[in-house]
C-alpha positions, -999 to 999 in steps of 0.1 A, spaced: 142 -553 -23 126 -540 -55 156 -545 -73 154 -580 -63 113 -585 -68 112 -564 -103 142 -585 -118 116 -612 -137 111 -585 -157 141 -565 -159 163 -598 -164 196 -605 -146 221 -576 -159 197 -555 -132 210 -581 -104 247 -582 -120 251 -541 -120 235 -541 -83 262 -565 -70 289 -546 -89 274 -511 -67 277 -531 -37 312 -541 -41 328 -513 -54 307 -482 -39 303 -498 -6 335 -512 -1 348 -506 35 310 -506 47 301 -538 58 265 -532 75 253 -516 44 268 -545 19 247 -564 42 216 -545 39 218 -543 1 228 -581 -3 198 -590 21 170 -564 6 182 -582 -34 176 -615 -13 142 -607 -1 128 -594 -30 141 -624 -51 114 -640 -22 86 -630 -34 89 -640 -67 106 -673 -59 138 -665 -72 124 -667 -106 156 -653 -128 183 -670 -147 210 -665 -133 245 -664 -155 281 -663 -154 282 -619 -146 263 -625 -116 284 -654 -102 314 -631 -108 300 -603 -94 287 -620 -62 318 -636 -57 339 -604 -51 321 -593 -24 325 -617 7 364 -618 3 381 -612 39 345 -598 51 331 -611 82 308 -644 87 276 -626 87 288 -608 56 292 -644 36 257 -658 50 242 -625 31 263 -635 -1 255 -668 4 220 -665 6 219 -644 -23 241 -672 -36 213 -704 -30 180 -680 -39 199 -679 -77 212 -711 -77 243 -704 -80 271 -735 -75 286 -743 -44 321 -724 -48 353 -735 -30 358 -703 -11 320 -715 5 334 -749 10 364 -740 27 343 -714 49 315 -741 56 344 -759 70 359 -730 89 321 -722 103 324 -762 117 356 -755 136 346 -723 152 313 -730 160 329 -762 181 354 -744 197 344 -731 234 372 -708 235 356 -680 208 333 -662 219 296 -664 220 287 -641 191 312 -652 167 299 -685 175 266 -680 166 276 -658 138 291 -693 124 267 -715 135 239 -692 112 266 -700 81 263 -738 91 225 -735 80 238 -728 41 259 -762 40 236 -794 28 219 -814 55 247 -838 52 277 -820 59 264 -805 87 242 -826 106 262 -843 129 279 -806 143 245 -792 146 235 -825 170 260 -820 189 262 -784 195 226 -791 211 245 -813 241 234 -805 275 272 -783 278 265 -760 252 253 -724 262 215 -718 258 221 -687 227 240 -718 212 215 -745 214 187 -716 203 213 -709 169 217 -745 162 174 -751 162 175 -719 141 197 -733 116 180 -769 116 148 -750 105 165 -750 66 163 -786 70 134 -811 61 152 -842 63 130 -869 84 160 -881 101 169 -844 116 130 -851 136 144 -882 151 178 -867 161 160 -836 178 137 -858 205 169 -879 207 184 -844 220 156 -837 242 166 -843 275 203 -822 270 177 -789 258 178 -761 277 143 -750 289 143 -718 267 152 -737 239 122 -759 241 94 -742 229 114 -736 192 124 -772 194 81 -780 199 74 -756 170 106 -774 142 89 -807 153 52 -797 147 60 -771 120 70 -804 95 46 -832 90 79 -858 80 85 -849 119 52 -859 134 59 -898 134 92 -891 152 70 -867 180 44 -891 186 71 -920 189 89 -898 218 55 -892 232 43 -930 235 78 -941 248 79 -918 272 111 -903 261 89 -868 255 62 -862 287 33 -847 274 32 -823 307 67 -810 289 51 -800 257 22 -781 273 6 -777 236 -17 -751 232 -49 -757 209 -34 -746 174 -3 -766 180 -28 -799 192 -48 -791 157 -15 -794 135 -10 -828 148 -54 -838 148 -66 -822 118 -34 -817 98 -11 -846 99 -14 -883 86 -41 -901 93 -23 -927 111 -4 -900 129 -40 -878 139 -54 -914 155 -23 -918 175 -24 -880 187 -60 -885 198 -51 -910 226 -29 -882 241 -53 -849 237 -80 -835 227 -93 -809 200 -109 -783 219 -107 -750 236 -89 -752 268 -115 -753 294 -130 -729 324 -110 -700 314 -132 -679 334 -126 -699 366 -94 -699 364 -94 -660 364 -117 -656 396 -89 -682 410 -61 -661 401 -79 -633 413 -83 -645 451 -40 -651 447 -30 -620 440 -14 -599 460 -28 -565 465 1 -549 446 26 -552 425 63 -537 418 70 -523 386 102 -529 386 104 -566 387 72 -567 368 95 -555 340 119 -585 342 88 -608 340 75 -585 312 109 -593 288 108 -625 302 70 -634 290 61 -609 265 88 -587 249 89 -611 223 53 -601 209 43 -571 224 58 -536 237 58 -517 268 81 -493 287 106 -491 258 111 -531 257 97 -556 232 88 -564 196 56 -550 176 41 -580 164 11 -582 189 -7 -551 201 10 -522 218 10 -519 257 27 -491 262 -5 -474 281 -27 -493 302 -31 -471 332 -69 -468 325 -69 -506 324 -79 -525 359 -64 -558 374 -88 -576 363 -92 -566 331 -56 -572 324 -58 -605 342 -85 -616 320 -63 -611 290 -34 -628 299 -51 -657 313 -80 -662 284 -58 -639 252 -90 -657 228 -112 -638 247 -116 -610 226 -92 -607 195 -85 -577 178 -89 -592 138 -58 -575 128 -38 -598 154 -58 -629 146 -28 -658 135 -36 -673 105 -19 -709 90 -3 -715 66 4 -752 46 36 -752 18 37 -772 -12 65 -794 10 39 -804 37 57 -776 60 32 -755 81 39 -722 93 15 -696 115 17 -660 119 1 -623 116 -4 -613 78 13 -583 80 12 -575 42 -3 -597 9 4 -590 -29 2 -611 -61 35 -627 -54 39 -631 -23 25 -633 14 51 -618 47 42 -635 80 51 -621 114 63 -642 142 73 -639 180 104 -615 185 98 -598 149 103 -627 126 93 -613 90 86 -645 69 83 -638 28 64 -670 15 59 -666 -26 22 -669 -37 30 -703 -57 45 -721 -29 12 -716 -7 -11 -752 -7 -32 -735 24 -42 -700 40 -67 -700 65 -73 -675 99 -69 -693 127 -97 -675 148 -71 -673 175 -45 -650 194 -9 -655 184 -4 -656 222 -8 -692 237 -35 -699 264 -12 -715 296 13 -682 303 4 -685 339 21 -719 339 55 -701 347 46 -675 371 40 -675 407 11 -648 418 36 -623 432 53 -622 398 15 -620 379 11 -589 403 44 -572 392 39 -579 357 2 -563 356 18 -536 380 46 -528 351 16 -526 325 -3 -503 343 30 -479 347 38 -480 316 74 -475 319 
């Protein structure tokens, strides 16, 4: 990583004799090749892969990925596109490879996904049309959620159009990613709104919460903001507070810990932790025994109620008309790292940043209790409490 974000000023024969290391000392070691390739790749980040690259680099990089596995190449690839490097014909016949086996049902899940995350290096137009259709209605869900990961490289309008065409074959759990791609580019809006008015898209099914209703109201086109404000509005969702005495009066008197924790990795493992599950990106809930039903309640149902500043989301606008949200976790003159839901570490350079604004709101969307019955409310508050 500091190789990688000191070489502007140390020049490229600091990148070239790094690669060499990684081939010839780690050799045999796959996960720490990997580690290496990635850390040159993320420092490279955050100063916009600002070095010239040369002919002992390409030679260098291109020992490494021979005979390794897939996930191997994607980190020599990567490091590959951040220097761009040329398109070699060992990529081209791998890209090609990555098509076949991320097609073929018979391999198995991981290896599929492994390929499908190589698919995201190819252009837009090799790989389009295998990316559509691995989000078909037969595809597993971890394959549908790979595919959406690997369209997010892509900022082609027509890849907007294709995704609400796919809507109806979308798993449920897929969804919500699909919602954020489709609202995260402005060239998408048109093709969201179109979906929308057509009916192809129900607005119950999007269930957009108030930072996600703003990208489209305040952010967007003009012509797109007019046609989003026939749908919804720009405000806070409304009677929080009465919803909570509601769900109050539903509850039952108590809860199992044990099925709590299934609706706990379910719900909120992706942004918080508890009982040795989850991802630190919102606060930690490992102990809130001293905390009462209520009080808990009253934070999942209304999470603006009272946020702690250092888990305030804050947006983010690119020089492409992409928007992104997230926690600042770190700032420095080069760059700015956002983190997401499940751990997501995003390096953004400094230069590439048109907006940065807080949001004044929780990462964690108003409407949770959307999926959950009471019982299942009850065992999740009853798992927090444990704290195991």
């Amino acid at each position: 990583d500091l190789i990688g974000a000191r070489s502007e000023w140390r020049g490229a024969k600091a990148i070239a004799e790094t690669l060499r290391l990684v081939e010839t000392e780690m050799r045999g070691h796959e996960k720490y090749q990997i580690a290496a390739l990635n850390g040159l790749q993320t420092g490279l980040s955050r100063i916009g892969g600002s070095v010239e690259s040369d002919s002992e680099i390409q030679a260098a990089l291109g020992k490494i990925p021979g005979g390794g596995s897939a996930a191997l190449l994607e980190a020599a690839w990567k490091l590959s596109r951040i220097l761009k490097l040329p398109e070699t014909e060992p990529q081209r016949s791998a890209l090609a490879q990555a098509k076949r086996i991320s097609l073929d049902a018979a391999r198995s899940e991981e290896e599929r996904v492994a390929n499908i995350r190589l698919l995201a290096l190819g252009s837009y137009g090799a790989v389009a049309d295998v990316l559509f259709e691995l989000l078909s209605g037969v595809q597993l869900a971890s394959i549908q959620s790979a595919t959406v990961t690997a369209l997010q490289q892509f900022s082609e309008a027509e890849a907007g159009r294709r995704l609400v065409e796919k809507w109806s074959s979308l798993n449920s759990s897929v969804r919500p990613a699909v919602i954020n791609l489709l609202l995260r580019r402005r060239a998408y809006h048109a093709a969201l709104l179109d979906a929308i008015e057509s009916g192809t898209v129900k607005l119950g099914e999007l269930n957009l919460d108030l930072e996600q209703r703003r990208l489209l109201l305040r952010q967007s086109l003009p012509e797109i903001q007019a046609r989003a404000a026939k749908f919804f509005g720009d405000e806070e969702y409304s009677n929080r507070k009465a919803l909570v005495e509601e769900w109050l009066k539903k509850l039952p008197e108590s809860g199992h810990t044990q099925p709590g924790r299934a609706v706990f990795e379910k719900a909120c493992a992706q942004c918080h932790v508890s009982g040795g599950l989850g991802q630190a990106v919102g606060p930690d809930l490992s102990d809130m025994s001293h905390r009462s039903v209520e009080d808990l309640l009253s934070n999942i149902l209304d999470p603006n109620m009272a946020i702690n500043p250092g888990y305030a989301s804050s947006n983010v606008e690119l020089d492409n008309d992409e928007f992104l949200s997230g926690i600042v976790q770190s700032e420095s003159a080069e760059a700015i790292t956002l983190l997401q839901a499940q751990g997501v570490k995003l390096v953004i350079p400094r230069k590439r940043v048109r907006r940065l604004e807080s949001s004044g709101l929780s990462l964690m969307p108003e409407g949770l209790e959307a999926g959950l019955t009471p019982a299942e409310m009850r065992d999740l508050i009853a798992f927090l409490q444990a704290g195991k």
